[in-house]
N, C-alpha and C positions, 0 to 999 in steps of 0.2 A: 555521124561520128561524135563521140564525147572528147570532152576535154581532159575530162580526170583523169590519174592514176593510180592504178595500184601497183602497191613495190612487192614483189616476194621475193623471199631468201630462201633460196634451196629447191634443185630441180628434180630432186628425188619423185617417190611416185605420189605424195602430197600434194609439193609443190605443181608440179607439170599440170596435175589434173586441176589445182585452184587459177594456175595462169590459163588455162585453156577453157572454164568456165566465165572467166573474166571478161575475156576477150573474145568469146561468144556472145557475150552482152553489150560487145560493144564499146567496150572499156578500154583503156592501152593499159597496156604492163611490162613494166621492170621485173625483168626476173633474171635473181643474183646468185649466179652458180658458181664455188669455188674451185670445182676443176673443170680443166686438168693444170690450173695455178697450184692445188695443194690436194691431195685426195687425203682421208681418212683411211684406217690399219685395213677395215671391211672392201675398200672398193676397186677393182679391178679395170675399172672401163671408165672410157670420159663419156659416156653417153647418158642422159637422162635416165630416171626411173628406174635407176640400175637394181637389177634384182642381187641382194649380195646372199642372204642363203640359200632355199632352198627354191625350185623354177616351177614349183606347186602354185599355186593359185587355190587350193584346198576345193571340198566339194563342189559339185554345179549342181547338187540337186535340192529340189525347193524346199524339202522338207528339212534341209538342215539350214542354218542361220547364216553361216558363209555364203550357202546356193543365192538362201534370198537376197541378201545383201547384195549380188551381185546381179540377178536379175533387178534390182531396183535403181540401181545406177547403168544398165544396160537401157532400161525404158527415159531415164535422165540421160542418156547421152553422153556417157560418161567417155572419157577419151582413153583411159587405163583400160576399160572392158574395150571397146573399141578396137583395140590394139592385142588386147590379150587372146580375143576371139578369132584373128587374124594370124597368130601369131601360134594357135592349138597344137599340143602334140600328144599324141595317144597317152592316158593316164587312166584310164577306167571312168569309174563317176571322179572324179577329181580333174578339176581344168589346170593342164600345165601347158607352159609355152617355153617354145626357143628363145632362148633368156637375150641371143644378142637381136633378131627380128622383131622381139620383144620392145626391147628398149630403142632401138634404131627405128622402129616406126615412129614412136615417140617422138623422140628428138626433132627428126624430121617435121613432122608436123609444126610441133611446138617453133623451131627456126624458120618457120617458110610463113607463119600467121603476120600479117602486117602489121598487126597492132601487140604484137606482142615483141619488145625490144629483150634481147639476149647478152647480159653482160658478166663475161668471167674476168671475175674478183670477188675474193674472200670479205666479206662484211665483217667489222668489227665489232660493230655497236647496233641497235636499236635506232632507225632513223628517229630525229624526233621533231618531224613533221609528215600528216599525209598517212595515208590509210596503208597497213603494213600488215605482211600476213610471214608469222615465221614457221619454216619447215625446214629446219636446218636437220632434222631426225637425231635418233635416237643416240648419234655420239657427236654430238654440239660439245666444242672446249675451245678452251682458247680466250682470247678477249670477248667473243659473243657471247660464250657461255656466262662471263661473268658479270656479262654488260644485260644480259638474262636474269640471272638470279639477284644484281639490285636493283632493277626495276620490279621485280617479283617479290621480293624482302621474304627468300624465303634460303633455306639449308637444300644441295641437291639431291635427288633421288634416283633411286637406279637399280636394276637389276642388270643379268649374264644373260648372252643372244650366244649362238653359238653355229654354224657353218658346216655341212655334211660333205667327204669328199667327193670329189668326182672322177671317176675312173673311164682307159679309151676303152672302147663296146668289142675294137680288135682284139684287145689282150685278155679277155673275158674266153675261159672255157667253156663253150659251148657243148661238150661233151657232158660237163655236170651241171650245169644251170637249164631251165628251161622256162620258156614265154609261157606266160598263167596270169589270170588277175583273179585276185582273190574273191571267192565267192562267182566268179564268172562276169562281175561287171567290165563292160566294158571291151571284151574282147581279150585277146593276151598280149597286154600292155606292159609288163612287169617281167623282166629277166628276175627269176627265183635261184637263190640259192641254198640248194637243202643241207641241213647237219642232220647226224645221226646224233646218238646219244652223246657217244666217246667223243665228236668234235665238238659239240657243243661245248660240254662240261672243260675241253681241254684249253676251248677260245675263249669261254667265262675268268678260266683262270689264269689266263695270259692278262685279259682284259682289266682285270681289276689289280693287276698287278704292277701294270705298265706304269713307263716314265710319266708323269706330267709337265706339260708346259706351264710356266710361273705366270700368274695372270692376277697383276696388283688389283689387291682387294676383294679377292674373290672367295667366296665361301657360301655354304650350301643353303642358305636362308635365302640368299638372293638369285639363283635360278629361276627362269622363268619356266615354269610348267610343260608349256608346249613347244618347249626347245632345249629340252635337259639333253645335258651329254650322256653319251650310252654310257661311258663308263661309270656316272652319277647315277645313272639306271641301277644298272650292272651291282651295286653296292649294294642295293636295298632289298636284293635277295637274287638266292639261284635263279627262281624262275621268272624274276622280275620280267626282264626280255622276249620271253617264251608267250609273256600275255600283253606285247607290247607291238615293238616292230619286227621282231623275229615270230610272231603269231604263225603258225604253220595251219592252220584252221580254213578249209577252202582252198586248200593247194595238195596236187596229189604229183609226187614225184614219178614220171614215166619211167626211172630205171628199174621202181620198187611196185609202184601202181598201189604207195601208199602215202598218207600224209606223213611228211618229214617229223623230224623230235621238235624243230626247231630251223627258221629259213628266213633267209634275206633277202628282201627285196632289192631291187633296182629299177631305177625310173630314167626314161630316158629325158637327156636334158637341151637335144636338140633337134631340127627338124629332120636333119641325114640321120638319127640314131649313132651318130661315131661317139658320143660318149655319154654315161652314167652317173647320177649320184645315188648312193648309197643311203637307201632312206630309213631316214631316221638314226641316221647316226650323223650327228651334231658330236664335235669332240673335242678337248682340250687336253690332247693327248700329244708328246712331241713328237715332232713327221716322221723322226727314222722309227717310231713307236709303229706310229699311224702304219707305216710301211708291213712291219713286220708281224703284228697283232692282227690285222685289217687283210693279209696275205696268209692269214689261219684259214679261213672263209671259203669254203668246198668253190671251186670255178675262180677264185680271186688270187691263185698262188702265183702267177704272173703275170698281174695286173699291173700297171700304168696311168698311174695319179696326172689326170692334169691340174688336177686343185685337192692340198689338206686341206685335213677340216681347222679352224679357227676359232676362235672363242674370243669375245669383246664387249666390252661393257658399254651397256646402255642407260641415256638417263632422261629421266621424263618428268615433266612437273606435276605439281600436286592439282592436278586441274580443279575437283572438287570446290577446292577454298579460291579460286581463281578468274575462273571461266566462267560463260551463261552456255545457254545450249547451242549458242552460236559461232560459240567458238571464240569467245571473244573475252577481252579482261574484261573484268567486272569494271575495275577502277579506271582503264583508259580503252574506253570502247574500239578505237582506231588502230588498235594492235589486234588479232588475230592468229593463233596458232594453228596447226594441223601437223598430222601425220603422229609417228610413235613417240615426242616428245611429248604429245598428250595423253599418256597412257593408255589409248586404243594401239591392241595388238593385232599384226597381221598385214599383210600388203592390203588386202580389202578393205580395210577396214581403213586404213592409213589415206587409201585412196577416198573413202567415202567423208572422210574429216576432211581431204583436200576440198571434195563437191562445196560440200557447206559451207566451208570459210571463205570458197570464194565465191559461193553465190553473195552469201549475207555481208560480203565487202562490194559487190556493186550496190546492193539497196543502200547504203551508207553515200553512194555517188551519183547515186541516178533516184534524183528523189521523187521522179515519174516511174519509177515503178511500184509496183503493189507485194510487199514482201509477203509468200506463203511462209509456211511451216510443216515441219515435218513431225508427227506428234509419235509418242512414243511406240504406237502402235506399228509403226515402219519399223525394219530395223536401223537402218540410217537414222531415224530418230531416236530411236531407244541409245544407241551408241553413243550419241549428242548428249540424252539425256542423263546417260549413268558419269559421263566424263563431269557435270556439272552439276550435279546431287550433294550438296552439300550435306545430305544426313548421312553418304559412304565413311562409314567409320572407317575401318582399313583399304585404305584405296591403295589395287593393283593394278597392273596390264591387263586388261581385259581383250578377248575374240568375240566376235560376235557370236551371239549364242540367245535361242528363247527363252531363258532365265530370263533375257534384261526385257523382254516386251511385254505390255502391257497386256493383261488379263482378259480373256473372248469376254467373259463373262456367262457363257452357256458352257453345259458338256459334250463332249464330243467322244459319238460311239466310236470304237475300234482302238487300236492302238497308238501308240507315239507318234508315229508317220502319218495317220490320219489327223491329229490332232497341230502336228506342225504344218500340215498344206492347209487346214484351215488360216493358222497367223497366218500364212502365207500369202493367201485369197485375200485376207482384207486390207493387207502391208500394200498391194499389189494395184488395188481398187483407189486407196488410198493416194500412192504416187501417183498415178495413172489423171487423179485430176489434178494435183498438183503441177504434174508434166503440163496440162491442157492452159493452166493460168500462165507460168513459164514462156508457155511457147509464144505468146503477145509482145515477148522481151527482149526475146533471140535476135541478134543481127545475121 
């Protein structure tokens, strides 16, 4: 047993996974969760890791930079994959899970580890003593936030997050939707809903026409890319949609025994199948909007919302001028960030900033151990590395992606997919002895 500890703020899926690496090491931990004392506009449940938009977990396959990412923290021991592998429910190649088994594994874990103490209260300030790792996520306000930004001496930043609804799987017409996964991965994971020409064009124009909800501050520079609201889609042309998440491409409608104009998916968001979200439509549309625009949608004319969609503002530090690859300030090494206030986008990814910051805050405590590193050649480390790059001229939210890893240096015959399961081979080889040093450390 050690004597140290470490304090985190925030039980989100950052937080959870830096206190559970912590305390695998051996370490005790304070971790400071402010509900169900105060929740944020996004969060529905007092449970840990709470997934607030979409119950995706995005690719599992190796060849894409999410897949790797999360086999890298699967061979780390990561407590989020853990839980999220447990917790599976049919999505094709895409890992989704039942969002409350999900985060109730979590929790569980997290409150039953002995050395990890559980205190709900809202943190105000910046402790200022003792090794601290902040994961308060992407919508930190309040006295932290400000208690944030002058220890940081810096102006806040932020982009739009946005929320897809979810509908019950009973009130779904069965008669015009039908089980398909596109391209055939996966099996027929996906409730499809087909348009023809005439509906498309007529729910394009309901769509772009609808009410919206007032959402201070908000305007179209600062969307984040891979959570635009349809109707922000919708704007940027007729067929914007059509080559988006309405793609009907690898879907063949059994009424017609042809590909649809245009078709919406549905992904189921629980382990029973009782209900749906609507993917890829994130929206900031208002409900009785949401209702009656969203009830255009061939199989959805008497459907039953157990959740609108939502739209919230998110805000993240400039980590570049801030942080090292460890997640940590430059100027007061004993603070610690993680999750999407350090502009790494994504539950994955938010998870894989939780891994690091709390491994590299026990080396800070346990000065018996031998701190590795994760070099950019992983993606866990390229993420690290781009969040800390001080030559990122315009620094955004980033997903994990093979842009940000580091060069084979050889060519690689065949296509794309062969050339990503190569990163992938060496990301893999790479962790793999990193795990073996680790494992000397593990309580």
């Amino acid at each position: 047993m050690f004597e140290p500890e470490v304090t985190i703020i925030g039980a989100g899926l950052a937080g959870a996974e830096a206190a559970w690496q912590v305390a695998r090491h051996g370490v005790r931990v304070r971790l400071y969760e402010m509900k169900p004392v105060r929740k944020s506009p996004a969060h529905h449940s007092d449970k840990f890791a709470e997934l607030v938009c979409s119950n995706s977990l995005r690719s599992n396959q190796l060849e894409n930079g999410v897949g790797l990412l999360k086999e890298e923290l699967r061979i780390l021991g990561s407590l989020i994959m853990e839980s999220a592998d447990k917790a599976q429910v049919p999505a094709g190649g895409a890992l989704a899970v039942d969002r409350e088994e999900f985060s109730g594994y979590i929790t569980e874990r997290i409150k039953n580890h002995p050395l990890i103490e559980v205190v709900y209260d809202e943190i105000k300030s910046i402790p200022d003593e003792g090794v601290v790792i902040i994961a308060t996520g992407p919508l930190t306000d309040g006295e932290l936030y400000d208690s944030i930004m002058q220890k940081i001496g810096q102006k806040d930043m932020h982009f739009f997050d946005a929320a897809a609804p979810i509908v019950m799987e009973s009130t779904i017409d069965r008669s015009i939707c039908f089980a398909m996964s596109r391209y055939g991965k996966g099996g027929d994971d996906y409730l499809n809903c087909p348009m023809n020409e005439e509906e498309y064009r007529a729910f394009y124009e309901a769509l772009i026409s609808a009410e919206l909800a007032d959402v201070k501050g908000f305007d179209k520079e600062t969307v984040f890319e891979g959570c635009m609201p349809i109707e922000t889609m919708a704007k940027r042309g007729y067929d914007t949609m059509r080559f988006g998440p309405l793609k009907p491409v690898g879907l063949i409608d059994p009424r017609t025994g042809k590909e649809p104009y245009a078709c919406v998916q549905l992904r189921q968001d629980d382990r029973m199948a009782s209900i749906y979200n609507i993917v890829g439509f994130q929206t900031r549309l208002k409900f009785p909007e949401q209702k009656r625009v969203f009830g255009m949608i061939p199989g959805l004319q008497n459907a039953e919302f157990t959740r609108m969609g939502v739209m919230h503002r998110n805000t993240y530090i400039e980590s570049p001028k801030l942080l090292s690859a460890t997640y940590q300030l430059r100027e007061d090494p004993r603070i610690f960030f993680a999750g999407q206030i350090t502009g790494v986008e994504g539950y994955i990814e938010s998870t894989a900033s939780g891994y690091l910051s709390g491994y590299y805050a026990v080396t800070m405590v346990r000065p018996d151990m031998e701190q590795v590193t994760f070099s950019p050649e992983t993606m866990i480390g390229a993420m690290a590395a781009y969040v800390s790059d001080p030559n990122v001229k315009h620094f955004v939210p980033m997903n994990a992606n093979f842009g940000l890893v580091a060069p084979l240096g050889y060519k690689v015959k065949g296509k794309k997919k062969e050339k990503n399961l190569a990163y992938a081979e060496r990301a893999i080889a790479e962790v793999c002895k990193n795990k073996e040093k680790m494992e000397l450390f593990w309580k």
